[in-house]
C-alpha positions in Angstrom: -8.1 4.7 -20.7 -5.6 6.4 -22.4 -1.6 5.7 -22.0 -1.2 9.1 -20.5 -4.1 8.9 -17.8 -3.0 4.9 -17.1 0.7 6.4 -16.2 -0.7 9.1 -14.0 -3.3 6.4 -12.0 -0.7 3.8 -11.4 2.1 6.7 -10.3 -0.3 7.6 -8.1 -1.5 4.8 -6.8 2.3 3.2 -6.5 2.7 6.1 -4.3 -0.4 5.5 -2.1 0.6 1.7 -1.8 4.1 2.8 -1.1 3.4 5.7 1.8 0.8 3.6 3.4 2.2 0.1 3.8 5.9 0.9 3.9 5.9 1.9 7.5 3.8 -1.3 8.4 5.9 -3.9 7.0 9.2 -2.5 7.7 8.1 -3.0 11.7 7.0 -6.8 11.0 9.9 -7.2 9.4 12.3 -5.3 11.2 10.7 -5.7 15.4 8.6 -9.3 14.7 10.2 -11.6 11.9 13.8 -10.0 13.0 15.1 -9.6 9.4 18.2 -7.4 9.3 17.9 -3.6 8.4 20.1 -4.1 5.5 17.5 -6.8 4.4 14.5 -4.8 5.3 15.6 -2.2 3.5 16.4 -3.9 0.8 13.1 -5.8 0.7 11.5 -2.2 1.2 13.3 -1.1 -2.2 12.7 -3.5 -4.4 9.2 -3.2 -3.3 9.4 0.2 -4.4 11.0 -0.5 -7.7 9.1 -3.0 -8.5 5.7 -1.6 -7.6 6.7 1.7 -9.8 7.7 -1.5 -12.2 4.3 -2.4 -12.3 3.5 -4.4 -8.9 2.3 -1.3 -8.2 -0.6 -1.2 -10.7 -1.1 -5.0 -10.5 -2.5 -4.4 -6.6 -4.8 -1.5 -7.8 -5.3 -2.5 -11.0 -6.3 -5.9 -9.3 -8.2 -4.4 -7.0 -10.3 -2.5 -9.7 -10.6 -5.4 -11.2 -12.2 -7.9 -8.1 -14.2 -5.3 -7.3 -15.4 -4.7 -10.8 -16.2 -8.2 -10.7 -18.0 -8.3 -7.3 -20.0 -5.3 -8.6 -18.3 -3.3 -5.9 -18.7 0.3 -6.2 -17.6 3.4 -4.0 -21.4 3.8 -2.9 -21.7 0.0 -1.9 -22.2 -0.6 1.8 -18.4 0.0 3.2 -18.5 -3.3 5.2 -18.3 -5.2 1.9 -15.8 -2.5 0.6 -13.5 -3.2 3.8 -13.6 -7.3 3.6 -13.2 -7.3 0.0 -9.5 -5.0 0.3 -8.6 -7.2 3.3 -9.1 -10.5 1.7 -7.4 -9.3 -2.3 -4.5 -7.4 0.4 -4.0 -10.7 2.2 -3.8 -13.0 -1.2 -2.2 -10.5 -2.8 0.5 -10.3 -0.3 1.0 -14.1 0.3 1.9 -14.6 -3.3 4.5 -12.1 -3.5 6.4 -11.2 -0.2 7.8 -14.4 -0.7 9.8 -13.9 -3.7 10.7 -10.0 -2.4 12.5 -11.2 0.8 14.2 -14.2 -1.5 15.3 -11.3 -3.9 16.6 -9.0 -1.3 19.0 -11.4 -0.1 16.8 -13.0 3.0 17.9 -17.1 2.4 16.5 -18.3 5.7 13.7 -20.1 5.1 11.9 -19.9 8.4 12.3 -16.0 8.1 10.7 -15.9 4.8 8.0 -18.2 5.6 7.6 -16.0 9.0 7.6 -12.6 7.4 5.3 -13.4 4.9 2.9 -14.8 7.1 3.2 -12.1 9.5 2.8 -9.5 6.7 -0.4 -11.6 4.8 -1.7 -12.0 7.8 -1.3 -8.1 8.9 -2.6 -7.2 4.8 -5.8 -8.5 5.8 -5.8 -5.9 8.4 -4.4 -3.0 6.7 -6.2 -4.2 3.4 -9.2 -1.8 4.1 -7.2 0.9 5.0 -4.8 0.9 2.1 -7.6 0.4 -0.2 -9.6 3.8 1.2 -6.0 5.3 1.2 -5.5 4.6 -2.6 -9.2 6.0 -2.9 -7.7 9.3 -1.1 -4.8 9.7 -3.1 -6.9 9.7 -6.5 -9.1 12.7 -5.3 -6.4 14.3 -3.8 -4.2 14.4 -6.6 -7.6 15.2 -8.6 -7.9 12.0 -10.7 -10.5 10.9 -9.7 -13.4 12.2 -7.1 -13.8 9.7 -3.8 -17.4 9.2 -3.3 -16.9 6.9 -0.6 -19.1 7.7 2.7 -16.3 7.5 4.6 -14.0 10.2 3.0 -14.5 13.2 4.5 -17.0 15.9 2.2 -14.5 19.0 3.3 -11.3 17.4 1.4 -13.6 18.1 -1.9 -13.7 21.9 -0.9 -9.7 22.7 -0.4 -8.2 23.9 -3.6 -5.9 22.3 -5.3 -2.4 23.2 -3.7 -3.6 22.1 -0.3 -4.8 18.9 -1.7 -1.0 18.6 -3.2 0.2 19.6 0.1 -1.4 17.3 1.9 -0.3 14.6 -0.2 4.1 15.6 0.5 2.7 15.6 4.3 1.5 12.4 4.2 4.5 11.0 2.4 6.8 12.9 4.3 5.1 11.2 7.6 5.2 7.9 5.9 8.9 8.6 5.7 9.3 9.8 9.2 7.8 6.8 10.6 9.7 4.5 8.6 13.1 5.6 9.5 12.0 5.7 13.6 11.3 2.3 13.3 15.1 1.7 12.0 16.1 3.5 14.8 14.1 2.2 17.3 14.3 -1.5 16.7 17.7 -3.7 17.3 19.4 -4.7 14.1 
């Protein structure tokens, strides 16, 4: 893989990460684990900048990897597709929220340790989704075609500017969600 095709997958595969699971852990944070907004947020952006950093393309490049490994493919039976994303999600995300709360200036221990078992806990959950999400985004954004028998056959017939509008939409309702939950929860 070229430099210039490597920059566009993990941009948009950050971006998939980013829209799917932001809204997610901000309300185990924020409404369950009871870390401050300022916190939250903070943990939320240097999530961000780190995962356009390279955390980013760590998880999917990860994620190519195990499943390249397992001898996973988009036509293998989508049970094993969806326990493979939970479990990488879950080990993944135990290894690493860790030291984002401790960076973003969360120094109770209990918290941290609380957060990050909430949040591995809830990967294992969202693992499958986020995995089918980053799937979406790379035929979407016309990287690379989905093949998976879940992803619906019509989304290969829009053109191209619909596919790129339904991309904004989904951030933009990534971003909605995330700042209801500030609202909504108590500081």
């Amino acid at each position: 893989m070229g430099f210039k095709k490597f920059i566009k997958y993990h941009l948009i595969d950050t971006t998939a990460i980013i829209t799917f699971s932001t809204p997610f852990f901000v309300f185990l944070e924020n409404a369950i684990s009871k870390i401050s907004d300022l916190n939250s947020i903070r943990a939320r952006a240097y999530a961000i900048i780190l995962s356009f950093l390279g955390l980013g393309k760590l998880i999917s490049g990860g994620r190519d990897l195990s499943r390249k490994l397992f001898h996973i493919t988009h036509k293998t039976n989508e049970k094993i597709q969806i326990f493979h994303d939970a479990i990488y999600l879950g080990i993944f995300n135990l290894l690493t929220a860790p030291i984002i709360y401790f960076i973003a200036g969360e120094t109770n221990f209990f918290k941290i340790l609380s957060a990050t078992l909430l949040t591995s806990i809830f990967a294992l959950f969202i693992g499958a989704p986020m995995g089918f999400f980053i799937d979406s985004f790379r035929d979407l954004s016309g990287l690379k075609k989905c093949e998976r028998k879940i992803y619906p056959k019509k989304l290969h017939l829009i053109s191209k500017i619909s596919k790129i509008i339904l991309l904004i939409l989904l951030i933009l309702i990534s971003l909605i969600i995330t700042l209801c939950i500030y609202l909504l929860t108590p500081n």
